[in-house]
C-alpha positions in Angstrom: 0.0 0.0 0.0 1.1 3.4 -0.6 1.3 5.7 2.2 -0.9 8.8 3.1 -0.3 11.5 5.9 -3.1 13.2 7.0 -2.8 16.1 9.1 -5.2 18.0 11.3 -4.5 21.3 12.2 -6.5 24.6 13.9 -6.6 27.0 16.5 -4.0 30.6 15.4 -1.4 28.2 12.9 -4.6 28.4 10.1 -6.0 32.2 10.6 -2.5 33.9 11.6 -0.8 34.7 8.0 2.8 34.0 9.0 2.1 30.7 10.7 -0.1 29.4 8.0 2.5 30.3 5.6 5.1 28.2 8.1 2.6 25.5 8.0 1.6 25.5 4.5 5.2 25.0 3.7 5.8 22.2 6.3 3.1 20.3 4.9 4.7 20.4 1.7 7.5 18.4 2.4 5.7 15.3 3.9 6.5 12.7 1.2 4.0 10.9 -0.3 0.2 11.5 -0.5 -1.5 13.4 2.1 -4.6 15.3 3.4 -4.9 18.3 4.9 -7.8 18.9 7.8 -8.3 22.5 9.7 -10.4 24.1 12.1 -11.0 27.6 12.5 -13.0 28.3 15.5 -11.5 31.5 16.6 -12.0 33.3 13.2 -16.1 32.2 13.4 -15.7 33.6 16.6 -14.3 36.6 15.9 -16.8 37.0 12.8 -19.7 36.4 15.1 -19.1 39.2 17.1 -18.4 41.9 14.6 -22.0 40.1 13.1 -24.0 40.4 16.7 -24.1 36.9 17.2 -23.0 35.6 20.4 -20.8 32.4 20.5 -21.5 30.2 23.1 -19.9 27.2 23.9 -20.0 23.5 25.9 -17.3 21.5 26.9 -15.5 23.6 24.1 -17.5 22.7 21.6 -19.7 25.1 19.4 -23.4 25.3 20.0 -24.7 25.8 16.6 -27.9 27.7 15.7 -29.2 28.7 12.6 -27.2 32.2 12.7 -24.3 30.8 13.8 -24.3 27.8 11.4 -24.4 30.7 8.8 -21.0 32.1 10.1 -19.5 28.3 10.4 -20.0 27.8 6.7 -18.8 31.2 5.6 -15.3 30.8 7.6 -14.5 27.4 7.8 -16.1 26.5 4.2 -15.1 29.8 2.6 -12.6 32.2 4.1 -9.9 29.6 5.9 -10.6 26.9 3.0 -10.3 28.7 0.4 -7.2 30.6 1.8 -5.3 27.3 2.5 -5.9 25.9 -1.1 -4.9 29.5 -2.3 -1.5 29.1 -0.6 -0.7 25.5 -1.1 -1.2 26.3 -5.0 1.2 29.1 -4.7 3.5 26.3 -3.7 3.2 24.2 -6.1 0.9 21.9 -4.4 -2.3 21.1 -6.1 -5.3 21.3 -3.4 -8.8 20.9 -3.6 -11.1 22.1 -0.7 -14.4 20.2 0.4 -16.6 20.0 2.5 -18.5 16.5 3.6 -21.3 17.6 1.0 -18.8 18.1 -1.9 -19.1 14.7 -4.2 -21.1 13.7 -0.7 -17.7 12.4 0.6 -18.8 12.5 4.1 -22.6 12.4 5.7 -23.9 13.2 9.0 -27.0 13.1 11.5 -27.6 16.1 13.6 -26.4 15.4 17.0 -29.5 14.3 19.0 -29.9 16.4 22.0 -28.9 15.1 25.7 -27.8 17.0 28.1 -27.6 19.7 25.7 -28.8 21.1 22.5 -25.9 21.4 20.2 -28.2 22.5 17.2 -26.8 22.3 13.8 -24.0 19.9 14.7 -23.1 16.7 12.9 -22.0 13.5 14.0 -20.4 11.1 11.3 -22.5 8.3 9.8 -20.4 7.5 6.4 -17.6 8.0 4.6 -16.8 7.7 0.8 -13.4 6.7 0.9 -13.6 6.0 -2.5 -14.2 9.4 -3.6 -11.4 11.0 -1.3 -8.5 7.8 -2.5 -9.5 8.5 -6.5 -8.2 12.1 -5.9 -5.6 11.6 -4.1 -4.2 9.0 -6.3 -4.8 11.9 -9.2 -2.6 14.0 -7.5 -4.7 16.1 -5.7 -4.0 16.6 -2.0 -8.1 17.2 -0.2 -7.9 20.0 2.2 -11.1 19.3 4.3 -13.5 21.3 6.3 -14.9 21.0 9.4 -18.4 21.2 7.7 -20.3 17.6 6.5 -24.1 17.3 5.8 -26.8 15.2 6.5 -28.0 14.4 2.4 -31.1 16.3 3.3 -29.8 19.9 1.8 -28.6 21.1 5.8 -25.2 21.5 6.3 -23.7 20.5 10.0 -21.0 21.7 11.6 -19.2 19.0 12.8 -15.7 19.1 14.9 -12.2 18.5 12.8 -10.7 16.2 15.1 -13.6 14.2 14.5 -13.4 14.6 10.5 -9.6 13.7 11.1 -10.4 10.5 12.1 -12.8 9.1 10.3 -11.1 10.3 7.4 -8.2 8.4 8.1 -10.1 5.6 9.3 -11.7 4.9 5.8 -8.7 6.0 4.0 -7.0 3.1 5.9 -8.4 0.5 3.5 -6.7 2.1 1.0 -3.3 3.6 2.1 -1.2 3.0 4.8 -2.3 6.0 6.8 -0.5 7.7 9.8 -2.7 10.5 11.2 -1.0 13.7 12.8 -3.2 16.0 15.2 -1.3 19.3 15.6 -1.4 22.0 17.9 0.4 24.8 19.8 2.4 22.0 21.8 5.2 19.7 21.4 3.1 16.7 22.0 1.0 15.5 25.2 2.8 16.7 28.1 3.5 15.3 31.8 3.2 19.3 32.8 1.4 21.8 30.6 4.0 24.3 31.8 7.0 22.4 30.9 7.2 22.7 26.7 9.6 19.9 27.2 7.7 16.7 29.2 6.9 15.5 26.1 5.2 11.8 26.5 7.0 10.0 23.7 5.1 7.5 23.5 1.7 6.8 24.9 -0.1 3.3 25.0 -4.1 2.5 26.4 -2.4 1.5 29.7 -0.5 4.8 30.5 -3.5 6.6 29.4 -5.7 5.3 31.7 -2.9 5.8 34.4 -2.6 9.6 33.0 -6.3 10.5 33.0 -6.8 8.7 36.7 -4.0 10.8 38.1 -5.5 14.4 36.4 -2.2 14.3 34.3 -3.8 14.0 30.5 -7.5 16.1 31.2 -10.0 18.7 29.4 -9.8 18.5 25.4 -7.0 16.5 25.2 -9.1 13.3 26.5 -11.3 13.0 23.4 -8.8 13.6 20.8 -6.8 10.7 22.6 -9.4 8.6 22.8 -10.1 9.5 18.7 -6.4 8.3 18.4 -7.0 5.0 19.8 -10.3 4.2 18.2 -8.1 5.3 14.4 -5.7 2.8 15.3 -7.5 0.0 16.0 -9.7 0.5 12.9 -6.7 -0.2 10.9 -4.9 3.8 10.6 -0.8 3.2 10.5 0.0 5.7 13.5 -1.2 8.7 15.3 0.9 11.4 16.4 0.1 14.4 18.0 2.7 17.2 17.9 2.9 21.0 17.3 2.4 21.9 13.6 6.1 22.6 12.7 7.6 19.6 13.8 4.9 17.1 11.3 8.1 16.1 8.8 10.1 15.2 12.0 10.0 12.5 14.2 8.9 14.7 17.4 6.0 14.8 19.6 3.4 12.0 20.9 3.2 8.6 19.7 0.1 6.6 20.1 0.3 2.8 20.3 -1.7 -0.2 21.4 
């Protein structure tokens, strides 16, 4: 099998110029196919507000109403999108945005409501693997959106992490795929104020031990818990590591 990186990125690397243009370039130099998966919550947020529209948030994630779901689409469909592909091309890497309703590559049901109403929020029902490995084996490199839909003409916002792994997770019957989350840290850390206690390598046993002792907590719980779940549905590797260090061999390893 041939191999395919897919990285998910978000927070200030995407929607500061500099540090997209840092990024942009890094992912350039991964060998091979790969995939390219962002966020962009703090430029809806930001858009909101000038808009009136208050953001409000559980847990960290986006409750989406019909106003907000309107902003979602606009930045993380349009604006941070179409910006990425913009600079990827001017680097001689040829990118193609989507969201799950483009060629329907990934569908959704709205999140039924619990505890909370989440609104306009998707959670993952299918992926066309098909769809994403034909392009990718043309030469295009998918720069996805944290957008899918539900085949019903509503669009759902729906969180990258998530998209990031079961992307990789149906890619996996296709490519050998190793599946990078990237954020402002080195990797998953023994101290959140030491930069340098990076975990190296992280299995379901220490994780358990981590979370029990208040060591691994908050956000970082359900992307690890994503990690796991990838790997045993077939994905290479996970890593999670800050976004300039994805053609190294830095930052978290998860294993089973």
């Amino acid at each position: 099998m041939e191999k395919l990186t897919l990285v998910k990125v978000g927070g200030k690397i995407v929607e500061e110029p500099q540090s997209l243009k840092q990024l942009l370039s890094d992912f350039s130099k991964i060998k091979g196919y790969k995939v390219l998966v962002h966020g962009g919550g703090r430029s809806a947020t930001a858009l909101a507000a000038k808009l009136g529209i208050e953001s409000k948030m559980v847990n960290g994630r986006r409750i989406t109403d019909e106003e907000t779901l309107k902003v979602v689409t606009m930045v993380y469909g349009g604006l941070v999108n179409k910006q990425i592909v913009a600079g990827l091309q001017a680097i001689g890497v040829n990118a193609l945005g989507l969201t799950g309703a483009d060629m329907n590559y990934m569908r959704s049901e709205k999140r039924p409501v619990k505890d909370v109403d989440y609104g306009f929020v998707g959670d993952v029902k299918e992926v066309n693997a098909d769809i994403l490995a034909d392009l990718i084996g043309k030469g295009v490199v998918p720069v996805l959106a944290p957008l899918t839909h539900d085949k019903e003409g509503n669009l759902l916002n729906t969180n990258a992490d998530t998209i990031a792994g079961e992307a990789a997770k149906a890619l996996a019957g296709h490519f050998e795929v190793t599946l990078m989350y990237c954020f402002e840290k080195k990797g998953v850390l023994t101290d959140e104020n030491d930069d340098e206690s990076v975990i190296s390598n992280l299995t379901p046993e220490l994780f358990e031990k981590y979370v029990a002792e208040g060591v691994i907590n908050g956000g970082m719980i359900p992307k690890l818990e994503n990690s796991f779940e990838a790997l045993n549905a077939g994905v290479r590797a996970v890593v999670i590591t800050r976004a300039d260090l994805i053609h190294t061999d830095g930052g978290t390893k998860i294993e089973l």
